[in-house]
C-alpha positions, -999 to 999 in steps of 0.1 A, spaced: -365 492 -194 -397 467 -197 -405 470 -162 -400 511 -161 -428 513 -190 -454 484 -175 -456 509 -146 -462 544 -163 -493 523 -183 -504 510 -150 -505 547 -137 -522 560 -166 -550 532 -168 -557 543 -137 -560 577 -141 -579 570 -170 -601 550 -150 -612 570 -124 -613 604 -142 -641 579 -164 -662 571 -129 -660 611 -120 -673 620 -150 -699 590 -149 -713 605 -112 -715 640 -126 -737 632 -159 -759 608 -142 -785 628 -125 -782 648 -155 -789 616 -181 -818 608 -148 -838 644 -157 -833 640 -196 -851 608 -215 -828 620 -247 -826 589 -263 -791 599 -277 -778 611 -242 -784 576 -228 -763 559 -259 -735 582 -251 -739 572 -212 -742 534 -223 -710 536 -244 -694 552 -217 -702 524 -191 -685 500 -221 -655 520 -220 -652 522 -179 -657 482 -184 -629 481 -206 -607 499 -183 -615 479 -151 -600 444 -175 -573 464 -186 -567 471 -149 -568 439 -136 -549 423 -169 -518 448 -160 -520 440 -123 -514 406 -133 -483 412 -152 -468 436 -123 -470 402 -100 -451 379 -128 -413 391 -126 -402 405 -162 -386 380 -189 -349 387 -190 -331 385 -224 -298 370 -225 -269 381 -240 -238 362 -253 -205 377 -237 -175 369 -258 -141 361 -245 -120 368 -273 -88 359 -252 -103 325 -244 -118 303 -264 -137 274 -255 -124 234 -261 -145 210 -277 -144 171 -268 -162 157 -301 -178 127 -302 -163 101 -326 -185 101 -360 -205 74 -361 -192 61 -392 -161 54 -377 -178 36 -350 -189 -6 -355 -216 -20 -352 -221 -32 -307 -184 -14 -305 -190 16 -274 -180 51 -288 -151 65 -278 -163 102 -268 -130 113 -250 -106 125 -276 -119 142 -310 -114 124 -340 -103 89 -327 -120 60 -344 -132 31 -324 -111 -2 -322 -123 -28 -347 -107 -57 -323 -133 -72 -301 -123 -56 -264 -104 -80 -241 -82 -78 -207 -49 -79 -204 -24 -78 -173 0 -57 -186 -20 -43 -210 8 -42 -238 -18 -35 -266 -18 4 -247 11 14 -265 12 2 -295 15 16 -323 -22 23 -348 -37 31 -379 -55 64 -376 -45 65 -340 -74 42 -327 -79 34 -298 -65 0 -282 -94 -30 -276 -79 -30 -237 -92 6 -238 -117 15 -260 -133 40 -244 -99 62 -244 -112 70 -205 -90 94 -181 -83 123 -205 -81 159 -196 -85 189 -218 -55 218 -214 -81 246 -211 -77 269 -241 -65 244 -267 -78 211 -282 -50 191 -263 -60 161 -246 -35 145 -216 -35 114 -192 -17 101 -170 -17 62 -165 -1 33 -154 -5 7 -124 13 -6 -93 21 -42 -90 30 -68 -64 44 -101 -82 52 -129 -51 70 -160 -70 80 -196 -53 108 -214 -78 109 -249 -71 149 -250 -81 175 -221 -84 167 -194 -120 189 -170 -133 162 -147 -136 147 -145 -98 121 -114 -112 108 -130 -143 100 -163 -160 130 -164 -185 133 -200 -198 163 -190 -213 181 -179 -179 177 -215 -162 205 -231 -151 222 -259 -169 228 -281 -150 208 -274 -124 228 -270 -89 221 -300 -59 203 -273 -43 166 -277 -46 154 -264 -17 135 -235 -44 133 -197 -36 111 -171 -24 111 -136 -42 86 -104 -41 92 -71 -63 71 -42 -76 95 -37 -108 66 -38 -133 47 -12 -117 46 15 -150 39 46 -154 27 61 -188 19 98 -203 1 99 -235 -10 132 -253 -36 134 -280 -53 164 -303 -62 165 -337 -41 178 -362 -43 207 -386 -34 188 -415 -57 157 -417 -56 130 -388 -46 133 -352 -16 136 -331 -6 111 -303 25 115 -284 29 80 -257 56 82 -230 61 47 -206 81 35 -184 88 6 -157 114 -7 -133 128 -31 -151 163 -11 -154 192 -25 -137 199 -61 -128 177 -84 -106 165 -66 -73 171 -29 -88 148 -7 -93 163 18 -119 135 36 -139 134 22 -174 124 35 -208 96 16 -226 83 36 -250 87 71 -263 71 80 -296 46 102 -316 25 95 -342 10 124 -368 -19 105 -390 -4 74 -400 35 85 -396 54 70 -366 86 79 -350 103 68 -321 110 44 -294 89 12 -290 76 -18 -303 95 -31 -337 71 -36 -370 79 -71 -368 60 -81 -339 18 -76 -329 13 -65 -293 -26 -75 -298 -12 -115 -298 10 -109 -268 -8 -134 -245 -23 -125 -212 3 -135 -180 12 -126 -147 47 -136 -156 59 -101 -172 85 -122 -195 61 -142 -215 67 -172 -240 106 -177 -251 90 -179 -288 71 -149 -289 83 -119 -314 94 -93 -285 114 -62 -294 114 -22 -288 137 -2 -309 142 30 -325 121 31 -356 101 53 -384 72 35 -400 42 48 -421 7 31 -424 -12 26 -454 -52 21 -460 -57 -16 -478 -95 -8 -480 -119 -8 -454 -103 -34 -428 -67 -37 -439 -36 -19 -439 0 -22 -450 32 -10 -426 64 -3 -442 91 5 -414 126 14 -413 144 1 -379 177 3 -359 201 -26 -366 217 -48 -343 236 -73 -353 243 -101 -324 273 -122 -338 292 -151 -321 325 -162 -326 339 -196 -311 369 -184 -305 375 -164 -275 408 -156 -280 394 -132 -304 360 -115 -296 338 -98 -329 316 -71 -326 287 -65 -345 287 -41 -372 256 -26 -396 255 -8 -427 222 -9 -435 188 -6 -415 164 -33 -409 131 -29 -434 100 -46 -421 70 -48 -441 37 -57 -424 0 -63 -439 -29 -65 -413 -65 -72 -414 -88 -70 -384 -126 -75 -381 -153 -79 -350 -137 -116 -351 -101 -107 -343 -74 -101 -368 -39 -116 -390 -14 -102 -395 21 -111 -419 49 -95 -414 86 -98 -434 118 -83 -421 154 -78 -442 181 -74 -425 220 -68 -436 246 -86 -406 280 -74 -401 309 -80 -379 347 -68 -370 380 -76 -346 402 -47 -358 412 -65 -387 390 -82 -410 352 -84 -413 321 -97 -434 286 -91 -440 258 -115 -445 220 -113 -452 192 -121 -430 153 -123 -430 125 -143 -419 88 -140 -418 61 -143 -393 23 -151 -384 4 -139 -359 -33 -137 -351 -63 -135 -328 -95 -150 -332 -132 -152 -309 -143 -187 -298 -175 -177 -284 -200 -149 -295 -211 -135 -261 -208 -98 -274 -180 -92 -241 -159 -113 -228 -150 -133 -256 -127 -166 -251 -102 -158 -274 -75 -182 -290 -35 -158 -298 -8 -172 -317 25 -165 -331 49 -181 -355 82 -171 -369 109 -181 -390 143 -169 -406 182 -163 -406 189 -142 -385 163 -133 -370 172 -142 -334 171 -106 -321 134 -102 -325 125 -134 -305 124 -133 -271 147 -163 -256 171 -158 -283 174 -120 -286 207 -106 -275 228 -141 -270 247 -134 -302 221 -158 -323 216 -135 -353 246 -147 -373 284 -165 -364 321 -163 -381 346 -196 -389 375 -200 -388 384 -184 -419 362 -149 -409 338 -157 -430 302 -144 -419 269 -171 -411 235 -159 -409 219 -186 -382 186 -200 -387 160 -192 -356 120 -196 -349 91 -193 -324 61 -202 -320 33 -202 -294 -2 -205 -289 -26 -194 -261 -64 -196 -252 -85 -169 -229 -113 -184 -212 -138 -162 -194 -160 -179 -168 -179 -150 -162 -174 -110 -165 -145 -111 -134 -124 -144 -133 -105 -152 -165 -79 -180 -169 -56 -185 -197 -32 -219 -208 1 -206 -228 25 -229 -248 53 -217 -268 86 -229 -280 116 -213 -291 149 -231 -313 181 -216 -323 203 -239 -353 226 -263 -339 258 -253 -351 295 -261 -343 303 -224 -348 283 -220 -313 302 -226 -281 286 -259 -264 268 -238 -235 247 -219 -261 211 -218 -264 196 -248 -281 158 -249 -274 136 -235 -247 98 -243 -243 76 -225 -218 38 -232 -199 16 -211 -183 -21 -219 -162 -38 -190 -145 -70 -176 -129 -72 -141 -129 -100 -124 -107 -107 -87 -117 -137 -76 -93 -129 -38 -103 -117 -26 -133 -87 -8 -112 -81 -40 -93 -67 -72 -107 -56 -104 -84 -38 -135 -98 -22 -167 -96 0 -183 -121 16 -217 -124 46 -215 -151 69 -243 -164 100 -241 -184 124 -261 -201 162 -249 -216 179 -273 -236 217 -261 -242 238 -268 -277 256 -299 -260 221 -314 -256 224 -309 -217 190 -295 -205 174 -284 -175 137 -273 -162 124 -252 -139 86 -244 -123 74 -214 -108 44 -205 -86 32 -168 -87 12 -147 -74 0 -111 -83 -16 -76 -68 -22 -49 -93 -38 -14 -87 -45 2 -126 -44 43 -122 -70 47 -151 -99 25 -164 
């Protein structure tokens, strides 16, 4: 041991030391009585060497007060190995965008970051997995000890209070196409209060052994259930290896980053709204750009004017959607085109028709304050049955309608709405929505169809923490019916929302 031999050469210096003065008392009277000039060079190198000892002496003193160095040594745990949270390569990484440093492997977002209420960007879908500009810091994940897992459980709890001036079909969110037409003589309005949005998500992510990363993303709500109930609802359930999608959750079709920002959950009656069971795979189109190609579950929603006898939808065929995107620091486009093969039976005869439309959607930054951008979204969509991806049409039997002689009608359908984010400063936030949505007037639809709906929204939003969010909302909507009757309807609201995770 170090400290074992600094003492045994302490204990011999000494010795050394003073068998050197002994023998230094005994010559001297000798050396005193004898001039030899050879005896007193002897005695004078002696005296050098007794010097010599003494700093030796005192040097080794020294080092017996220091404590000894310890070496360390590394200690394996074979059984156990460590995880390592790697910090996103820089070259993934834009310029003024913050790093994401929680999950390995997971580039930056290119989208500007912005706010949202209910924060639909989250879940969607990605190329390379990257992380949403609501979140771009991918904060709140946990490593499993022991592998290179990543987990995180999010979500929020919200309060929505709501004043309608006259009676709604919809008493928990702003559907323009549930208004009543004609209104009832009762406008006295109502008063309503629920906690259905509050949503709770799961979301797993880990690179992957073959190239790429894994993300698994579980959500649901409250939304389940008619008005009032509270049955847990599905939202989303998917994974994603690289660039290969499977699962439950937002159709191709749409763009989640253009959803606009309300405390109405519902949203505009013309924007592209849909989650289905799908498989897609992403494509690099250089640097900025990529290309989608998704294969979706079919629905067919077919009418029939008749009621004396009812048609159900049939599909041979899935619905292919085909999506090209660009995004920069500026926001992003994207295009999207959707085929789609209709069908319909009453036990006896049926028909097929084909369906497909296109769409546009987009964001862009107004202002260059490097945060907190104002921010203009917009949609727009057109085609023949295409009703099922629009939110005010979808699921009224819109897609497509049968004569009198069975024979199978694809129905024309589009939306469109536009909406601007301002930021006064880094916690309040307002945002003005306008959208329409039109269904083809037809005389194969019964009278009390939907015709046209159009939809506003005005808010200021006030988020003092980033886990607390307070609103109020002023919404208007409109719902003209085949007949030409129409009816509106305004709503005041009001929101509290607690986020789990920023």
């Amino acid at each position: 041991m170090p400290g074992h031999q600094g003492k045994e050469r302490f204990v011999f210096s000494w010795k050394r030391n003073l068998l050197a003065v002994a023998l230094l008392a005994c010559v001297s009277p000798v050396f005193a009585q004898d001039s030899n000039a050879q005896l007193k060079a002897e005695v004078d190198d002696l005296r050098e060497t007794v010097k010599q000892l003494q700093a030796e002496v005192k040097a080794l003193k020294a080092n017996q007060q220091q404590p000894p160095a310890v070496t360390q040594t590394p200690t394996t745990t074979p059984t156990q190995p460590t995880t390592q949270v790697a910090q996103v390569p820089s070259t993934n990484v834009p310029v003024g965008a913050p790093a994401t440093a929680q999950v390995t492997g997971v580039p930056a977002p290119t989208l500007p970051a912005r706010q949202s209420v209910s924060d639909n960007p989250a879940g969607a879908s990605r190329l390379d997995n990257q992380a949403p500009p609501t979140d771009p810091e991918l904060k709140g994940f946990i490593p499993i000890p022991g592998t290179d897992t990543m987990i995180r459980l999010g979500g929020y709890a919200k309060l929505d209070a709501m004043y309608d001036t006259k009676a709604m079909g919809n008493t928990d969110q702003f559907v323009t196409a549930s208004i009543p037409v004609p209104h009832d003589e009762d406008t006295t309005g109502n008063f309503n209060m629920h906690a259905r949005q509050t949503r709770f998500s799961f979301e797993v992510r880990r690179p992957s052994n073959i190239g790429g990363t894994m993300r698994f993303y579980l959500e649901n709500d409250f939304f389940g259930g008619d008005n009032g109930q509270y049955n847990f609802h599905l939202r989303q359930a998917f994974g994603q290896l690289g660039n290969t999608y499977g699962g439950y959750g937002y159709s191709a079709f749409m763009d989640a980053d253009a959803l606009p920002d309300t405390l109405d959950f519902a949203g505009p009656g013309g924007q592209l709204f849909l989650l289905q069971p799908s498989i897609h795979q992403a494509f690099h189109l250089g640097k900025s750009s990529s290309l989608t190609v998704s294969v979706e579950k079919p629905d067919s929603e077919v009418s029939t004017i008749n009621e004396n006898d009812p048609v159900r939808g049939t599909q041979q065929l899935p619905d292919v959607v085909v999506a090209a995107r660009t995004e920069h620091d500026w926001g992003h486009v994207q295009g999207s085109v959707v085929a789609r093969q209709l069908g319909y039976t009453n036990g006896t005869r049926n028909d097929h028709a084909f369906g497909g439309g296109v769409a546009l959607t987009g964001t862009f930054n107004v202002t260059d304050r490097g945060s907190n951008n104002d921010l203009v979204m917009f949609s727009g969509s057109w085609g023949k049955g295409i009703a099922h991806f629009i939110s005010d049409t979808g699921a009224s039997g819109l897609d497509a309608a049968v004569d009198a002689q069975g024979q199978l009608h694809a129905l024309d359908a589009w939306g469109a709405y536009a909406a601007y984010t301002h930021y006064w400063n880094k916690d309040w936030r307002s945002n003005l929505v306008y959208g329409v949505a039109q269904a083809q007037r037809s005389n194969l639809l019964a009278s009390t169809a939907f015709r046209e709906s159009s939809y506003g929204a005005l808010n200021l939003i006030w988020s003092p923490f980033a886990t607390l969010t307070m609103g109020v909302e002023v919404l208007y909507g409109r719902l003209e019916q085949q007949s030409g009757a129409a009816s509106n309807n305004m709503r005041i609201q009001g929101s509290l929302q607690y986020s789990f995770v920023r």
